[in-house]
C-alpha positions as CSV (number, residue, x, y, z in Angstrom):
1,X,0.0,0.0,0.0
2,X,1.6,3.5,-0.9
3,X,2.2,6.1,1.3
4,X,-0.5,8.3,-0.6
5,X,-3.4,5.8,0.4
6,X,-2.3,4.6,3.7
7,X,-2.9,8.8,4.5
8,X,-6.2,9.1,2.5
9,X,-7.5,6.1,4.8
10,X,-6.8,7.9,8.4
11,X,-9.5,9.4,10.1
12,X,-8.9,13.1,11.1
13,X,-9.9,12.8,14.9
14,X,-7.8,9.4,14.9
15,X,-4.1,11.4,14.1
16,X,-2.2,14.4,15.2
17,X,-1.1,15.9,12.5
18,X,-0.1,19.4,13.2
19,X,3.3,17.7,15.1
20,X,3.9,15.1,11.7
21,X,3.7,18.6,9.4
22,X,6.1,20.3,11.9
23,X,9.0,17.6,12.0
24,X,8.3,17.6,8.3
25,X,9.8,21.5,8.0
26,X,12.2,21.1,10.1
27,X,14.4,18.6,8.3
28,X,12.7,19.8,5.0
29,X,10.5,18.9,2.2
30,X,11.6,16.4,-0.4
31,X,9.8,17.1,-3.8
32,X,8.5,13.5,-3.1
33,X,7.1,15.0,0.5
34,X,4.9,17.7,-1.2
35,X,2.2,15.3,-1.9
36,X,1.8,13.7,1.4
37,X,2.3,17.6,3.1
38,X,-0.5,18.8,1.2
39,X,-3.1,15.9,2.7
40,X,-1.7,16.4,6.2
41,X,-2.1,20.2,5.9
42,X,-5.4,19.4,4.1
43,X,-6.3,17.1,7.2
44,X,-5.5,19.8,9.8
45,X,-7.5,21.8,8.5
46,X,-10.4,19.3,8.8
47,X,-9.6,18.8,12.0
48,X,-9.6,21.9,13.3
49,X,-13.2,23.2,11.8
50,X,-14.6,20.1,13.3
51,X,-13.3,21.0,16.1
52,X,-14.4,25.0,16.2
53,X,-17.9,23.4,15.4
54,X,-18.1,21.8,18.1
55,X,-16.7,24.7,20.4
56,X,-19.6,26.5,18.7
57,X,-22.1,24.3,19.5
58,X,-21.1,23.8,23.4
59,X,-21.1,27.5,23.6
60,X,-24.3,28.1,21.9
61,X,-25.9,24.9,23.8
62,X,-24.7,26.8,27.1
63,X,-26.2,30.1,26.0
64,X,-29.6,28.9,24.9
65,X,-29.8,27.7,28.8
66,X,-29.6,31.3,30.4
67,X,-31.5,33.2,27.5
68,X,-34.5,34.7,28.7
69,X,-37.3,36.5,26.5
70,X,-36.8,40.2,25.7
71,X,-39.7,42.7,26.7
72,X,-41.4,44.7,24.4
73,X,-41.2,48.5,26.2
74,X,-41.5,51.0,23.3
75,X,-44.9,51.8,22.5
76,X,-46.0,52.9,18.7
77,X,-48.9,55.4,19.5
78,X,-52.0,55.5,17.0
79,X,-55.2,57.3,16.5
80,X,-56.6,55.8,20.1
81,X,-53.2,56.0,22.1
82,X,-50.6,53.8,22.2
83,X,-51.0,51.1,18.9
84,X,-48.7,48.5,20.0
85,X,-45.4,47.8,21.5
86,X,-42.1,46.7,20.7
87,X,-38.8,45.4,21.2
88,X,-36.0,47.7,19.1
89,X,-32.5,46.4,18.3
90,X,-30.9,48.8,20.8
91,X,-33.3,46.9,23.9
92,X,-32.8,43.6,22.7
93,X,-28.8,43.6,22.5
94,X,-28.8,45.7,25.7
95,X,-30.0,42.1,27.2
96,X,-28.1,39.9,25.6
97,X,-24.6,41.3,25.2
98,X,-23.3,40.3,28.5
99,X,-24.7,36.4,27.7
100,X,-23.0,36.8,24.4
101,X,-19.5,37.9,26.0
102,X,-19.8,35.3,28.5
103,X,-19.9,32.5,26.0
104,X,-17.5,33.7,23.6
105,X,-19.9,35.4,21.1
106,X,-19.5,38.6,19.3
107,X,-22.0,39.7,16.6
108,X,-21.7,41.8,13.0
109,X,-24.2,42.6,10.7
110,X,-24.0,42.8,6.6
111,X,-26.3,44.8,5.0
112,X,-27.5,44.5,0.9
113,X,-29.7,47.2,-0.4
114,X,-32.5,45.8,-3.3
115,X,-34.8,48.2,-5.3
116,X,-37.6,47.8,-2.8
117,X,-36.0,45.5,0.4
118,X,-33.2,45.3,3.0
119,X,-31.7,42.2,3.5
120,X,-29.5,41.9,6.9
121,X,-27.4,39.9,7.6
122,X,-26.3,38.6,11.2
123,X,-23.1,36.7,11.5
124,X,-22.5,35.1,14.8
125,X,-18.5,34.5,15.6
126,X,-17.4,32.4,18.3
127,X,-14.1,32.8,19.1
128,X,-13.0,29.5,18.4
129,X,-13.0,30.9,14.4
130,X,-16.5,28.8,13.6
131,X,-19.6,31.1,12.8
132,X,-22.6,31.2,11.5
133,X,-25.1,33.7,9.1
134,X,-28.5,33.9,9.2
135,X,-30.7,36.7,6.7
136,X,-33.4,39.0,7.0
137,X,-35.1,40.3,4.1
138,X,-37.8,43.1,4.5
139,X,-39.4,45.6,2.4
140,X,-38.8,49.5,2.4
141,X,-42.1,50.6,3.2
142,X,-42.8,54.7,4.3
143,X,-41.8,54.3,7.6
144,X,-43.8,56.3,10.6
145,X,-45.9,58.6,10.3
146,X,-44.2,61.7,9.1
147,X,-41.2,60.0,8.1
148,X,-38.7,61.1,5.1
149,X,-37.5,59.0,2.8
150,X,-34.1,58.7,4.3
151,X,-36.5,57.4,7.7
152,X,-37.8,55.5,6.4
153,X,-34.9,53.4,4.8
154,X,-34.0,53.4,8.4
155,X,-36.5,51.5,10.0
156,X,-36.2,49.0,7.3
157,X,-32.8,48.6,7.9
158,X,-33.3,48.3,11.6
159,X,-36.2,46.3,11.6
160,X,-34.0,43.9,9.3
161,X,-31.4,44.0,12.1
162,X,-33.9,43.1,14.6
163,X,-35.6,40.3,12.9
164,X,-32.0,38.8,11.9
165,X,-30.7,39.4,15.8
166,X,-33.5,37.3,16.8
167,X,-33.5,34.6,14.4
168,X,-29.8,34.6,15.3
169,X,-30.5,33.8,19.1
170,X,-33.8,32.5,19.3
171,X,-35.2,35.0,20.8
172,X,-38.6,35.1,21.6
173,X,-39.8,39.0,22.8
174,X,-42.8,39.3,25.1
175,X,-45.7,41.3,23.6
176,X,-43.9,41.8,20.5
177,X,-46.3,44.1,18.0
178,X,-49.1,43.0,20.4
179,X,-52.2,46.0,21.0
180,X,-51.6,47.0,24.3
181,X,-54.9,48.9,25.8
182,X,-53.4,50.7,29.0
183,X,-54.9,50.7,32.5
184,X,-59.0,51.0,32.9
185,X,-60.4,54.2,32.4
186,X,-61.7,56.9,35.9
187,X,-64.8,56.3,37.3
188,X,-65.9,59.8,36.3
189,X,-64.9,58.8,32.5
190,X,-66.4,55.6,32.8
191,X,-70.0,57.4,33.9
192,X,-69.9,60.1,31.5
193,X,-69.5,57.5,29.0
194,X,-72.5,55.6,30.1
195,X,-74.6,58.9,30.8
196,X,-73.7,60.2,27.2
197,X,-75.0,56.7,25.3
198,X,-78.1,56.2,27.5
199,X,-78.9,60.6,26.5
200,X,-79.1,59.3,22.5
201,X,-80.8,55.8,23.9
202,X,-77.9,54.0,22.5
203,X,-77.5,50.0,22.8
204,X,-75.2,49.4,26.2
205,X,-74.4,45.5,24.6
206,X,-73.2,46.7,21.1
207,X,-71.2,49.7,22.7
208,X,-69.5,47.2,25.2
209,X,-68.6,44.8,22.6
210,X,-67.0,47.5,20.5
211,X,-65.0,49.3,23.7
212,X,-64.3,45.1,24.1
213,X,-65.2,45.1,27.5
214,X,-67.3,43.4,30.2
215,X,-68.6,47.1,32.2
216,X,-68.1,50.3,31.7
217,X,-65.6,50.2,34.1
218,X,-63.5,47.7,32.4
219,X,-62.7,49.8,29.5
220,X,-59.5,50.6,28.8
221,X,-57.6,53.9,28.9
222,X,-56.6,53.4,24.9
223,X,-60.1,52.6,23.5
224,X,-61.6,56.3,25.5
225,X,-61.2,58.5,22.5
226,X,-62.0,56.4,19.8
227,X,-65.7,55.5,21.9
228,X,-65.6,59.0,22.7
229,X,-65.3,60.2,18.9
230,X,-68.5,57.4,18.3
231,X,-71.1,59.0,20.8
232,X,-70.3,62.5,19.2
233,X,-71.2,61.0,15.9
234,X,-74.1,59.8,17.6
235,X,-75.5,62.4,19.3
236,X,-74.9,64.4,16.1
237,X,-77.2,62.1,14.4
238,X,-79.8,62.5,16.9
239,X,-80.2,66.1,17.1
């Protein structure tokens, strides 16, 4: 058996090659050495991504454990008050960088522009070398209310970043774009409503089921003005 085969047929984990390509410099390569050093060097190299995969995958194994779900905080106000609320990049890395520095993460992002999306790109490094991408494609839409062009490309781009950050992690936020209806309205609001739609002998069921709550009591601070702006159209219509 040659030389040539008897290398092709070792396992990578089975040898330690770095040591055989060493010894190899040292006393120097014969031109009938270069074949044999290239498959060693080729089999180090094997070796050692294998190994930075599984480095990766101990430290990501150990991170998932202490991950805990982000909290949506930063409210988006509509019409009625606030319209939802949200997790933005800058809240959701301010709670996981120190898990990711524990574990030997860092994280960089790669952005591509399209005629009408954003793709972004988050690339997770461990510092053993291995890493690992994972995309977000979204579209460029106006952004807020009021927004400039330029604004809007913005929230695109860091609503990219967010969506890649989390797929990155697996992290799950709390109340992510979820309506959020604020605390129950005053008693004094909550009667003035009630006096106002009994004055234009309005249905109490049909108004409770629209302010989506039990009593009047129940109602919630971010429904008031929109039920407020229906009894006006109401007792406009019955004058």
């Amino acid at each position: 058996m040659s030389e040539q085969t008897q290398l092709a047929e070792v396992k990578p984990q089975a040898v330690a090659i770095g040591p055989v390509i060493q010894s190899i410099m040292t006393i120097g390569v014969r031109p009938e050495d270069v074949q044999s050093l290239a498959m060693m060097m080729q089999l180090q190299k094997e070796q050692t991504d294998k190994q930075e995969e599984r480095d990766f995958a101990a430290a990501f194994h150990a991170l998932q454990k202490e991950s805990v779900n982000v909290r949506a905080n930063k409210p988006v106000p509509g019409k009625d008050g606030i319209k939802f609320v949200y997790a933005n990049f800058q809240e959701i890395m301010d709670q996981v960088s120190p898990l990711l520095g524990e574990h030997g993460f860092s994280l960089s992002f790669e952005p591509q522009r399209g005629e009408k999306t954003v793709t972004m790109t988050c690339v997770l490094q461990h510092v053993s070398g291995h890493s690992k991408k994972y995309s977000m494609e979204v579209r460029i839409g106006t952004g807020p209310p009021g927004s400039s062009e330029c604004q809007a490309d913005g929230a695109a781009y860091e609503y990219a970043k967010r969506l890649a950050l989390c797929s990155a992690l697996n992290i799950v936020v709390d109340k992510s774009d979820v309506k959020i209806e604020g605390d129950a309205i005053t008693p004094e609001q909550a009667a003035h409503l009630e006096s106002r739609l009994r004055a234009v002998n309005g249905d109490v069921q049909a108004f409770l089921k629209l302010a989506k709550a039990a009593s009047f009591a129940d109602i919630r601070s971010a429904r008031y003005g929109m039920l407020d702006r229906a009894l006006t159209t109401k007792e406009k219509g019955s004058k």
